[in-house]
Backbone as JSON Lines, residues from 0, in Angstrom:
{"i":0,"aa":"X","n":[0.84,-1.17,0.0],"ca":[0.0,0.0,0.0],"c":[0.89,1.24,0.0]}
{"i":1,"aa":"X","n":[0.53,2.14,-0.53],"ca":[1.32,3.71,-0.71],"c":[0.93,4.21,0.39]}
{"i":2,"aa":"X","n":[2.32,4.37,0.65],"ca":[2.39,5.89,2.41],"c":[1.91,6.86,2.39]}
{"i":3,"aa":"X","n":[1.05,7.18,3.0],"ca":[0.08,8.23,2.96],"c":[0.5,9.03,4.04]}
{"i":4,"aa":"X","n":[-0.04,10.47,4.25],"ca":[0.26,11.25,5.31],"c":[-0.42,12.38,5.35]}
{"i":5,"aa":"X","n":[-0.25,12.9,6.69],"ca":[-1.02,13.92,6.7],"c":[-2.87,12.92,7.47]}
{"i":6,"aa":"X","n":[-4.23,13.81,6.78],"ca":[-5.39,12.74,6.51],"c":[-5.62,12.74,5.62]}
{"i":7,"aa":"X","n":[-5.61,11.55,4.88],"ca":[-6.68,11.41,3.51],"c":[-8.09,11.37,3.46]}
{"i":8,"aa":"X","n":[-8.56,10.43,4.74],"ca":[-9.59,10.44,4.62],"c":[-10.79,11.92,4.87]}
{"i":9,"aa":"X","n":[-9.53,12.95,5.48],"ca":[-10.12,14.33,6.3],"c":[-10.96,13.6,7.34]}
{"i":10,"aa":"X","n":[-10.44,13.08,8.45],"ca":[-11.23,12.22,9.49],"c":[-10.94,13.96,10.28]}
{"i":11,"aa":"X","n":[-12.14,13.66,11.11],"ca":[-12.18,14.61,12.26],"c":[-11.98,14.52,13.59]}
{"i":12,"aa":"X","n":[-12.76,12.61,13.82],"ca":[-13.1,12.63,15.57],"c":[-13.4,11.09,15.65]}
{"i":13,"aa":"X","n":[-13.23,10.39,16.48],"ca":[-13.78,8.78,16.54],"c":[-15.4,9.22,16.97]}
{"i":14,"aa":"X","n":[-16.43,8.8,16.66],"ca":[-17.8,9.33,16.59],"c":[-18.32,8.34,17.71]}
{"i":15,"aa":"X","n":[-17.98,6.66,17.57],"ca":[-19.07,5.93,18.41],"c":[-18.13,4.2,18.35]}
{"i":16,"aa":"X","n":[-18.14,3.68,19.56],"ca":[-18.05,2.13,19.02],"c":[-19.46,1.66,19.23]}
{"i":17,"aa":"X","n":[-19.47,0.59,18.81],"ca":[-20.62,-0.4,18.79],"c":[-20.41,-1.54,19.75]}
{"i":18,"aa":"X","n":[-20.55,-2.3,20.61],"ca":[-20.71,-3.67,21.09],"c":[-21.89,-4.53,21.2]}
{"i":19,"aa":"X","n":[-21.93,-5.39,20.93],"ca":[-22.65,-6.54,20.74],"c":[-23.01,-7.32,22.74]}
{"i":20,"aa":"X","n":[-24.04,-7.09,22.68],"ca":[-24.39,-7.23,24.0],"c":[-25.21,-8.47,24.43]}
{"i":21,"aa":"X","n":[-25.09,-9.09,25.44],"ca":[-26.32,-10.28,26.31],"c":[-27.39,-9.77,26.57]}
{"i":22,"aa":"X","n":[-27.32,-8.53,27.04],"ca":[-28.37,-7.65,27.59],"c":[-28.22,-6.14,27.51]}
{"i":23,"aa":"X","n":[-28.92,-5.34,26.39],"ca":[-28.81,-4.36,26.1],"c":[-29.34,-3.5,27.44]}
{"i":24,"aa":"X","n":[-30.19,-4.12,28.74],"ca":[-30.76,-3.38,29.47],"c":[-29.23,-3.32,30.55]}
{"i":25,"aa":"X","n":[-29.0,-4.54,30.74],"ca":[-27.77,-4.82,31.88],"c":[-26.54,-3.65,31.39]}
{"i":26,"aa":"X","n":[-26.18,-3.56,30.0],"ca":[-24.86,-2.71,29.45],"c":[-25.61,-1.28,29.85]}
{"i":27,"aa":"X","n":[-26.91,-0.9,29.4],"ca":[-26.94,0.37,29.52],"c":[-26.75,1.11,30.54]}
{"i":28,"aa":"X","n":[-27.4,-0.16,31.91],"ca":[-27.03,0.01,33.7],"c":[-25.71,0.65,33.63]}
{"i":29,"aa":"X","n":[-24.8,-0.23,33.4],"ca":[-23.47,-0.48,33.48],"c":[-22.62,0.99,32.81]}
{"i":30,"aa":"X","n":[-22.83,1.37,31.44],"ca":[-22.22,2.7,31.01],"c":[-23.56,4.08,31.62]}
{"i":31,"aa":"X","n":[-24.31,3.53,32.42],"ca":[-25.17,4.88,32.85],"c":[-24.18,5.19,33.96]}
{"i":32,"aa":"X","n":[-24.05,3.96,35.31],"ca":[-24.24,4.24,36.25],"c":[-22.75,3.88,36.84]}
{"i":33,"aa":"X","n":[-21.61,3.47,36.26],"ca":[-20.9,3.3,36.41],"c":[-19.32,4.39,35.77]}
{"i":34,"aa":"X","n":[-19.88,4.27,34.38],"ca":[-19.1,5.39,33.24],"c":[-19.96,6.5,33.31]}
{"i":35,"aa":"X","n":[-21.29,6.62,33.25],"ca":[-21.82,8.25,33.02],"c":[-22.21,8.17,32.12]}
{"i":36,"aa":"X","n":[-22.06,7.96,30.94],"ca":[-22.39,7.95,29.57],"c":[-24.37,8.18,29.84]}
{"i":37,"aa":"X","n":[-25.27,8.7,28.75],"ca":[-26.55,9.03,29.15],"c":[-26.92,8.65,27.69]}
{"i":38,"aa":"X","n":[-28.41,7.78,27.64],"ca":[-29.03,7.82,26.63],"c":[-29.02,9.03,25.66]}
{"i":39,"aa":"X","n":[-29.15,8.5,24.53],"ca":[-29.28,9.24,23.53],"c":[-30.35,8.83,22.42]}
{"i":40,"aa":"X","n":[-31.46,9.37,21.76],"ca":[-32.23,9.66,20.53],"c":[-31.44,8.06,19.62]}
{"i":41,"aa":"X","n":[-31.87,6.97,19.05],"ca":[-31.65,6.19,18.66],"c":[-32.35,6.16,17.32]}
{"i":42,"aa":"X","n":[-31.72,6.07,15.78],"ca":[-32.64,6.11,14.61],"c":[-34.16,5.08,14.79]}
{"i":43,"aa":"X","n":[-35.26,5.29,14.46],"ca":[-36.4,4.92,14.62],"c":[-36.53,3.5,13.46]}
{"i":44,"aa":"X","n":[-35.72,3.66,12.59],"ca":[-35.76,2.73,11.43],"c":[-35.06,1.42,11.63]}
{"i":45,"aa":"X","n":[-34.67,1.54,12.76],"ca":[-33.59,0.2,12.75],"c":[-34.25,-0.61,13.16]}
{"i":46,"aa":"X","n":[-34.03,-1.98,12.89],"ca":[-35.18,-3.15,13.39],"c":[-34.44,-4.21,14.16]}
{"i":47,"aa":"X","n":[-33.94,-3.62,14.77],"ca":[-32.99,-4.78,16.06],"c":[-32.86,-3.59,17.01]}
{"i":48,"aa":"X","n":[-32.53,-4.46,18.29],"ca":[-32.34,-4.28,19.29],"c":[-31.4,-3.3,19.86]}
{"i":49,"aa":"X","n":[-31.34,-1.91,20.5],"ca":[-30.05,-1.83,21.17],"c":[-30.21,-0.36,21.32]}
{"i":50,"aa":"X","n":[-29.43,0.42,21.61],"ca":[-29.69,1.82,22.38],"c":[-28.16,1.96,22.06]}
{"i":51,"aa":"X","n":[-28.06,3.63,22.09],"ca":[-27.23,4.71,21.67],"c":[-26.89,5.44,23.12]}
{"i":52,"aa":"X","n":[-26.15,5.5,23.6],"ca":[-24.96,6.36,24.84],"c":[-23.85,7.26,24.39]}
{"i":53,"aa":"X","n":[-24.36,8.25,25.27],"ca":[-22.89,9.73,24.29],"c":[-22.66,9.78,25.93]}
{"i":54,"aa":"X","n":[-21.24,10.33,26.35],"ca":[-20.42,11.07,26.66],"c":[-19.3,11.25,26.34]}
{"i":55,"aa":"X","n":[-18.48,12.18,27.39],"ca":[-16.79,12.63,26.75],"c":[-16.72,12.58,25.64]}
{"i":56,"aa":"X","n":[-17.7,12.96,24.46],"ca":[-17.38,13.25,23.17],"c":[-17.36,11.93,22.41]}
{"i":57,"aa":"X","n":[-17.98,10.74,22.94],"ca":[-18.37,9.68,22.16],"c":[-19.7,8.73,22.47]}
{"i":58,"aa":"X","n":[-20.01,8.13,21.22],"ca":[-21.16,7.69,21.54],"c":[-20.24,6.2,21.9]}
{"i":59,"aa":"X","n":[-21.57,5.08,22.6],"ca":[-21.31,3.77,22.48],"c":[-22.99,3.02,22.17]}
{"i":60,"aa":"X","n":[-22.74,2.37,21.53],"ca":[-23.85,2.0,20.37],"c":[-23.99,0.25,21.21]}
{"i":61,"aa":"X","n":[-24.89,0.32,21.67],"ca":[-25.35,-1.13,22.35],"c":[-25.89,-2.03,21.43]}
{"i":62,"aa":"X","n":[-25.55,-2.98,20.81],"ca":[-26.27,-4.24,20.06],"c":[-27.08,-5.13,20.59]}
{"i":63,"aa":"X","n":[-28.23,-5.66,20.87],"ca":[-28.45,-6.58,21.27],"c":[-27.81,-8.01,20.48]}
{"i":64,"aa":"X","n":[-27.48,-9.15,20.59],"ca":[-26.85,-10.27,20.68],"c":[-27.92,-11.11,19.72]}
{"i":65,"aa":"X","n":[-27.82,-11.38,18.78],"ca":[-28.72,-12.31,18.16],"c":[-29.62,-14.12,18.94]}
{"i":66,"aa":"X","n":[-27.44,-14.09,19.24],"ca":[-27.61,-15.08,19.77],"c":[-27.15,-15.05,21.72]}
{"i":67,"aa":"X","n":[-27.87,-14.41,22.8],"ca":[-26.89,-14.02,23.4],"c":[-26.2,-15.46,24.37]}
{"i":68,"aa":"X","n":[-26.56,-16.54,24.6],"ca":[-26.45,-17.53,24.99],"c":[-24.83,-17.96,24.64]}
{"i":69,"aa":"X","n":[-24.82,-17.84,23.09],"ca":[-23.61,-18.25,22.91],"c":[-22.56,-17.1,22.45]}
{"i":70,"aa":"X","n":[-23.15,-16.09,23.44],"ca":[-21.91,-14.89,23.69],"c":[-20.88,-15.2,24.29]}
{"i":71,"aa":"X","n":[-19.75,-15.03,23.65],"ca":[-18.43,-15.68,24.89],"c":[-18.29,-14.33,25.21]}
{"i":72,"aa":"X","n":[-17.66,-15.02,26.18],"ca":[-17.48,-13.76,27.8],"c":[-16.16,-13.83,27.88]}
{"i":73,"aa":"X","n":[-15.46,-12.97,28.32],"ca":[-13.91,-13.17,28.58],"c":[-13.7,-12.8,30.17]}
{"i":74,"aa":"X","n":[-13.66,-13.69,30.74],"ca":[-13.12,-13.63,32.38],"c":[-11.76,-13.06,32.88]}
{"i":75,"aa":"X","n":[-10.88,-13.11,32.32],"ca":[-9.41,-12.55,32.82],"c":[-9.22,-11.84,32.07]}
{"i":76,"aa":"X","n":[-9.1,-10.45,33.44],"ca":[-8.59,-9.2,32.86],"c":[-7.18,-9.25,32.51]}
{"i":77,"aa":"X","n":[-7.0,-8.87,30.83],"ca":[-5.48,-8.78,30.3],"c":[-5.25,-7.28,29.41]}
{"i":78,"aa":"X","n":[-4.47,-6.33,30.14],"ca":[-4.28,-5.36,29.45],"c":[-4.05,-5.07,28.38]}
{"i":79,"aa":"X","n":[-3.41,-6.73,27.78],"ca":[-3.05,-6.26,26.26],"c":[-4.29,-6.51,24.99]}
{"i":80,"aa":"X","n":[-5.13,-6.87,26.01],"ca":[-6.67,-7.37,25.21],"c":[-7.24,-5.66,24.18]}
{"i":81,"aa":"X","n":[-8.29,-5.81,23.55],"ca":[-8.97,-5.16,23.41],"c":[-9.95,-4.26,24.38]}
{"i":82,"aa":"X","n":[-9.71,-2.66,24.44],"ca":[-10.3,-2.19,25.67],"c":[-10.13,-0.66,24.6]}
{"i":83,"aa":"X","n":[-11.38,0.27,25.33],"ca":[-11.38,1.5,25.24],"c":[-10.92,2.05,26.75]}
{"i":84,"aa":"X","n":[-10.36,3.29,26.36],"ca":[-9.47,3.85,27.35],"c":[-10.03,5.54,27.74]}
{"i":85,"aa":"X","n":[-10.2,5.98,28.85],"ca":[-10.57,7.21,29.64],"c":[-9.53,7.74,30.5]}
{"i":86,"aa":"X","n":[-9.71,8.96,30.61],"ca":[-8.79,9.74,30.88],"c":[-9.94,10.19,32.46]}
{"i":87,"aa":"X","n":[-9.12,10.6,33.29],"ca":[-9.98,10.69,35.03],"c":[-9.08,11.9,35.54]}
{"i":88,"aa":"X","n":[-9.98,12.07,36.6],"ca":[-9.27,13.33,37.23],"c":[-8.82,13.2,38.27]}
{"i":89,"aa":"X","n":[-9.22,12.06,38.58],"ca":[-8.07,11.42,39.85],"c":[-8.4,9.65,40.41]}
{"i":90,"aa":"X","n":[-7.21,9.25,39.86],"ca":[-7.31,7.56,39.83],"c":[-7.21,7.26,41.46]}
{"i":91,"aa":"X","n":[-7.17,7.71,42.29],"ca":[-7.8,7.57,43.81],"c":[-9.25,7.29,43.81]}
{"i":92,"aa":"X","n":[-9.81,8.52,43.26],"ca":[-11.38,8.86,43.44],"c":[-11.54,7.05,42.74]}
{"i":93,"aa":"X","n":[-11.31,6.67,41.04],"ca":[-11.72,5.91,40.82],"c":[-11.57,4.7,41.36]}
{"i":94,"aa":"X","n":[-10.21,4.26,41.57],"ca":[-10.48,3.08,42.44],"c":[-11.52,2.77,43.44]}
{"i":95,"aa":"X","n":[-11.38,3.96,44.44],"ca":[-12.8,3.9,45.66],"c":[-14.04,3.63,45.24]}
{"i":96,"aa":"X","n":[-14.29,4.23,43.99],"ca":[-15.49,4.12,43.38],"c":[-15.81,2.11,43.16]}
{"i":97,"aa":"X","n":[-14.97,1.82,42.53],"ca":[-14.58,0.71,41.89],"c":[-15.09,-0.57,42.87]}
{"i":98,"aa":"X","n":[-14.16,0.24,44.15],"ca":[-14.48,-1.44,45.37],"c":[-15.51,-0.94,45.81]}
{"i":99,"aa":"X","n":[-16.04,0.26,45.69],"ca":[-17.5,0.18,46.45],"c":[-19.04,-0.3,45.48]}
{"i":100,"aa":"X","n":[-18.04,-0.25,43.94],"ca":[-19.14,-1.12,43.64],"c":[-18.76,-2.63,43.08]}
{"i":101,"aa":"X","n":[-17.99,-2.97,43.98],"ca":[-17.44,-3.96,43.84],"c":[-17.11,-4.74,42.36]}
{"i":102,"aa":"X","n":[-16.61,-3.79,41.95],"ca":[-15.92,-3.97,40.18],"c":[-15.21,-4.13,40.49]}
{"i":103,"aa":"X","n":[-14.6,-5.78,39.93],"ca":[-13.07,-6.9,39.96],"c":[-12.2,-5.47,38.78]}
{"i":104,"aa":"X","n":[-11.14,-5.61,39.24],"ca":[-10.14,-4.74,38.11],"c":[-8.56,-5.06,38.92]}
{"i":105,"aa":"X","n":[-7.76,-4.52,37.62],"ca":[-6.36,-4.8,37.6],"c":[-6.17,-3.46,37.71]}
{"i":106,"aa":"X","n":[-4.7,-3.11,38.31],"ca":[-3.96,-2.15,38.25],"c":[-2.46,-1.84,37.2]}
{"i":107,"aa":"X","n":[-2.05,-1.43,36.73],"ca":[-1.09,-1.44,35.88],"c":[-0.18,-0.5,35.79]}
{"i":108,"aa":"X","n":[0.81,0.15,35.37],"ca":[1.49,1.67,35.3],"c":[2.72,1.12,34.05]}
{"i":109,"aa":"X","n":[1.98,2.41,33.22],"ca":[3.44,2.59,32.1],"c":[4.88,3.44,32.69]}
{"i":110,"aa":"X","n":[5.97,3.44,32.29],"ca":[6.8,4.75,32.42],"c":[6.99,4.93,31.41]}
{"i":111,"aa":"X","n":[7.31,6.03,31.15],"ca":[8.23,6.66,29.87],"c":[8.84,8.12,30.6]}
{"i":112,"aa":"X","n":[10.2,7.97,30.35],"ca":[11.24,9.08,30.88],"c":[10.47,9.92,31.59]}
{"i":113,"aa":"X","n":[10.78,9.06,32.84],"ca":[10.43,9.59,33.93],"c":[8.34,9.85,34.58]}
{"i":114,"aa":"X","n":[7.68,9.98,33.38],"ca":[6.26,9.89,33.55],"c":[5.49,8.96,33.82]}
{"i":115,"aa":"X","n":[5.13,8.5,34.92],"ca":[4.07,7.6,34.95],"c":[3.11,7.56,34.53]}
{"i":116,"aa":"X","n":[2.08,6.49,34.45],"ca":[0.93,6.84,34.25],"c":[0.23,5.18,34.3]}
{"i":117,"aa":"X","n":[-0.92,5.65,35.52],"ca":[-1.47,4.9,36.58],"c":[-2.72,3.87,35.16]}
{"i":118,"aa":"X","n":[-2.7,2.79,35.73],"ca":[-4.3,2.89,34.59],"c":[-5.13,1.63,35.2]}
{"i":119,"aa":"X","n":[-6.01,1.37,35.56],"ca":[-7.03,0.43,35.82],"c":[-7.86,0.09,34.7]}
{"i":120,"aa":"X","n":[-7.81,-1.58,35.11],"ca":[-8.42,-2.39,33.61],"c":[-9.78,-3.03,34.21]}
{"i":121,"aa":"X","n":[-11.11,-2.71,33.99],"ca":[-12.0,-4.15,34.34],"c":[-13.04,-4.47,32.81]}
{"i":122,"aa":"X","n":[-13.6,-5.12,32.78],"ca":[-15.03,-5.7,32.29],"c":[-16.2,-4.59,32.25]}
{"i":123,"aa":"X","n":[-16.9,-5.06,31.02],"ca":[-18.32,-4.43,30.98],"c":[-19.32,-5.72,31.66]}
{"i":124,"aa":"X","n":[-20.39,-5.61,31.43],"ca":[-21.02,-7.13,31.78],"c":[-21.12,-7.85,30.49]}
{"i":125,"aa":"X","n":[-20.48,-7.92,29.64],"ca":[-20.47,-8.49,28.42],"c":[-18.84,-9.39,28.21]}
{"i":126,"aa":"X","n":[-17.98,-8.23,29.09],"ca":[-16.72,-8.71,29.26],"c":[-15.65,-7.88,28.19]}
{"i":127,"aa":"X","n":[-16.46,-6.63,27.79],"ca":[-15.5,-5.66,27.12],"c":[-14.54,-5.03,28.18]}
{"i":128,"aa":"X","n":[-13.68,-4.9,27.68],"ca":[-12.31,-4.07,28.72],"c":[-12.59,-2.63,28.75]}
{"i":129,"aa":"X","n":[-12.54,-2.32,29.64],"ca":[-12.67,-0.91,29.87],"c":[-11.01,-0.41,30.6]}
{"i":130,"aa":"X","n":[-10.4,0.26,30.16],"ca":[-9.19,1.51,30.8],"c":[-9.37,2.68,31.42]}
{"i":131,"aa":"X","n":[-8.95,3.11,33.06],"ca":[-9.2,4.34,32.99],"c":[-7.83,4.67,33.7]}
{"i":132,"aa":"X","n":[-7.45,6.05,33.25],"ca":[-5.7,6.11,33.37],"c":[-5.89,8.09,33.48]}
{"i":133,"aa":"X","n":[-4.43,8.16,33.91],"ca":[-4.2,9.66,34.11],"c":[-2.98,9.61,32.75]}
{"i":134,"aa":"X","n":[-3.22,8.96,31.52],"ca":[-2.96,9.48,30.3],"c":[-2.65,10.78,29.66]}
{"i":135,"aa":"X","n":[-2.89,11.58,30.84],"ca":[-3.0,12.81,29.96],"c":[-1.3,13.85,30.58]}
{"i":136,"aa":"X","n":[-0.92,12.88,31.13],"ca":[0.4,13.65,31.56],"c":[1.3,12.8,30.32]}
{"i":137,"aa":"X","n":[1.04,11.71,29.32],"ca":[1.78,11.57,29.02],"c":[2.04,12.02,27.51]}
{"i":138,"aa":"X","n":[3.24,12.96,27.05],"ca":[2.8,13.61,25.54],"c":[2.65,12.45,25.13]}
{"i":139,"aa":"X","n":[2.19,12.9,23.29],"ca":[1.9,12.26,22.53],"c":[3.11,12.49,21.28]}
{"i":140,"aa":"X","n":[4.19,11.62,21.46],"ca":[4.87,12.7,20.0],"c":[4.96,11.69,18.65]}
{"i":141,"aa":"X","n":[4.82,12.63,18.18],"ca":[4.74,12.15,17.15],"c":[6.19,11.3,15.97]}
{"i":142,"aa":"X","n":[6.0,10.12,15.64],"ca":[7.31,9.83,15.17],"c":[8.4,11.03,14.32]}
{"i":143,"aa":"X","n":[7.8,11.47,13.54],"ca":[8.53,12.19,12.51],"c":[7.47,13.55,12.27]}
{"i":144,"aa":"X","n":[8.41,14.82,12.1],"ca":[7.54,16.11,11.7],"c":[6.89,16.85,13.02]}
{"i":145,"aa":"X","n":[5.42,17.58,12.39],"ca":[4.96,17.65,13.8],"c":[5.21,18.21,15.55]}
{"i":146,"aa":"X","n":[4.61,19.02,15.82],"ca":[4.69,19.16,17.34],"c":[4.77,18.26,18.19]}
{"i":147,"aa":"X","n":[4.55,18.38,19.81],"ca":[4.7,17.44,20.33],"c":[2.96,17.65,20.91]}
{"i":148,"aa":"X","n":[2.57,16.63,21.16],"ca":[0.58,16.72,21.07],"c":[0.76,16.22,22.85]}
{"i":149,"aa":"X","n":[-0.49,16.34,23.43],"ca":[-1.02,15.61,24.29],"c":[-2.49,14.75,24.45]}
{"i":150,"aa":"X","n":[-2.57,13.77,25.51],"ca":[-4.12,13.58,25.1],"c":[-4.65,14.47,25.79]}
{"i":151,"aa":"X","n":[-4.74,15.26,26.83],"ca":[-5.18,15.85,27.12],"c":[-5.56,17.25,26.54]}
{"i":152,"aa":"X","n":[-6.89,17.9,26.65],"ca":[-7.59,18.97,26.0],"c":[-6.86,20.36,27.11]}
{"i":153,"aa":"X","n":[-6.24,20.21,28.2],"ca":[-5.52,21.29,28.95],"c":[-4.13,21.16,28.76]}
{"i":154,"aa":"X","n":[-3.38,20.28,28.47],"ca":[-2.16,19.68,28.41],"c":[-1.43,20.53,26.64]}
{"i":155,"aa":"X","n":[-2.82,20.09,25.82],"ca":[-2.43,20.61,24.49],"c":[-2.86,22.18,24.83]}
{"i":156,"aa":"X","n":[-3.55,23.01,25.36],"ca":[-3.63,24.02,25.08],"c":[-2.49,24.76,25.97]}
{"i":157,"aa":"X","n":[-1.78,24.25,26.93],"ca":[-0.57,24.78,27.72],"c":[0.53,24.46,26.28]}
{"i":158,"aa":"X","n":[0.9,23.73,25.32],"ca":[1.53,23.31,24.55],"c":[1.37,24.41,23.64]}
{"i":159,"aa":"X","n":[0.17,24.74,23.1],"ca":[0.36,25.56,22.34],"c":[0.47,26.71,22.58]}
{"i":160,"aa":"X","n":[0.44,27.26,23.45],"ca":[1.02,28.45,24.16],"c":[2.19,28.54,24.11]}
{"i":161,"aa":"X","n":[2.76,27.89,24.03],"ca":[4.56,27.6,24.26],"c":[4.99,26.44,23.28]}
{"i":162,"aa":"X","n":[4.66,26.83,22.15],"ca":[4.89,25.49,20.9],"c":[6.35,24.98,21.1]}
{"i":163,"aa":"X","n":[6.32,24.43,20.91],"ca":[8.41,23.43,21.2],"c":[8.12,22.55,20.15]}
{"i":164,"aa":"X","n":[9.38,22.19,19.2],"ca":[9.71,21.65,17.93],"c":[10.05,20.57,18.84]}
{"i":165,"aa":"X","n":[9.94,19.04,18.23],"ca":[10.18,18.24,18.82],"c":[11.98,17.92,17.45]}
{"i":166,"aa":"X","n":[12.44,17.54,18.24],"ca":[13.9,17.29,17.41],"c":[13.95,15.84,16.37]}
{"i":167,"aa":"X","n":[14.09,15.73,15.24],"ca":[13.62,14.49,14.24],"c":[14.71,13.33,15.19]}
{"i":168,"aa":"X","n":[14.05,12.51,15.39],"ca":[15.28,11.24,15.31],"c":[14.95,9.84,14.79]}
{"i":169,"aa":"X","n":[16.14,9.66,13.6],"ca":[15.72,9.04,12.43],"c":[15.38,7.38,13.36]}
{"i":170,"aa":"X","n":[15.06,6.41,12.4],"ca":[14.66,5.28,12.77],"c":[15.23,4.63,12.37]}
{"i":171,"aa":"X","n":[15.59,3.48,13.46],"ca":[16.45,2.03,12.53],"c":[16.14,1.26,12.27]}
């Protein structure tokens, strides 16, 4: 395939995932009352099962399960699995939250020169991975070109206040 760069597609924003659910009523519990996420207006035309959730700037699109019986479930939390990831304002607050509602989860921590960054892994009731991490201390740089980014929406606007060239270093 030809190296592309820059966007081709002019993408803007990740809009929504979808998951495939046992119980579209049990998941919606679960991202209401646990993540926050709040119903949302669902197209009227669709003829299956499942409900629409927006927060932090994304939707999550509930499927009901055709078959949900022979939904496999994944029991052991493994970080390197498939998981969407959140950014928190203080991974104290969440843990407490966590054992008081008695949500099984792992603990984990990246470094990179010198930055930590804390992150807790558990389950949806379906057995999707969920991440929630203080991500946002850690830049984002980019291999080649480019500033140096953050995930964070306060992190990048302190950045661009004070733009800094990140220095090229080639690859072997």
């Amino acid at each position: 395939m030809k190296e592309t760069k820059g966007n081709p597609l002019h993408l803007k924003s990740v809009n929504h995932i979808s998951l495939i659910c046992k119980s579209v009523e049990e998941s919606m519990d679960f991202y209401q009352n646990v993540l926050g996420f709040f119903p949302i207006r669902r197209p009227g035309s669709f003829d299956f099962d499942g409900a629409w959730l927006f927060g932090y700037g994304i939707g999550i699109h509930l499927l009901q399960a055709e078959d949900p019986e022979n939904l496999p479930k994944k029991t052991e939390i493994n970080p390197k699995d498939n998981h969407i990831s959140f950014q928190c304002e203080s991974m104290g607050a969440v843990e407490k939250k966590l054992k008081e509602m008695e949500i099984h989860y792992v603990r984990s921590m990246v470094e990179e020169g010198g930055i930590k960054v804390d992150q807790l892994f558990f389950h949806d009731p379906d057995g999707f991975m969920i991440e929630i991490c203080n991500c946002d201390s850690l830049p984002v740089i980019p291999i080649a070109g480019e500033m140096v980014r953050s995930c964070s929406h306060v992190n990048l606007q302190m950045i661009q206040q004070s733009p800094q060239k990140i220095q090229m270093v080639p690859q072997l």
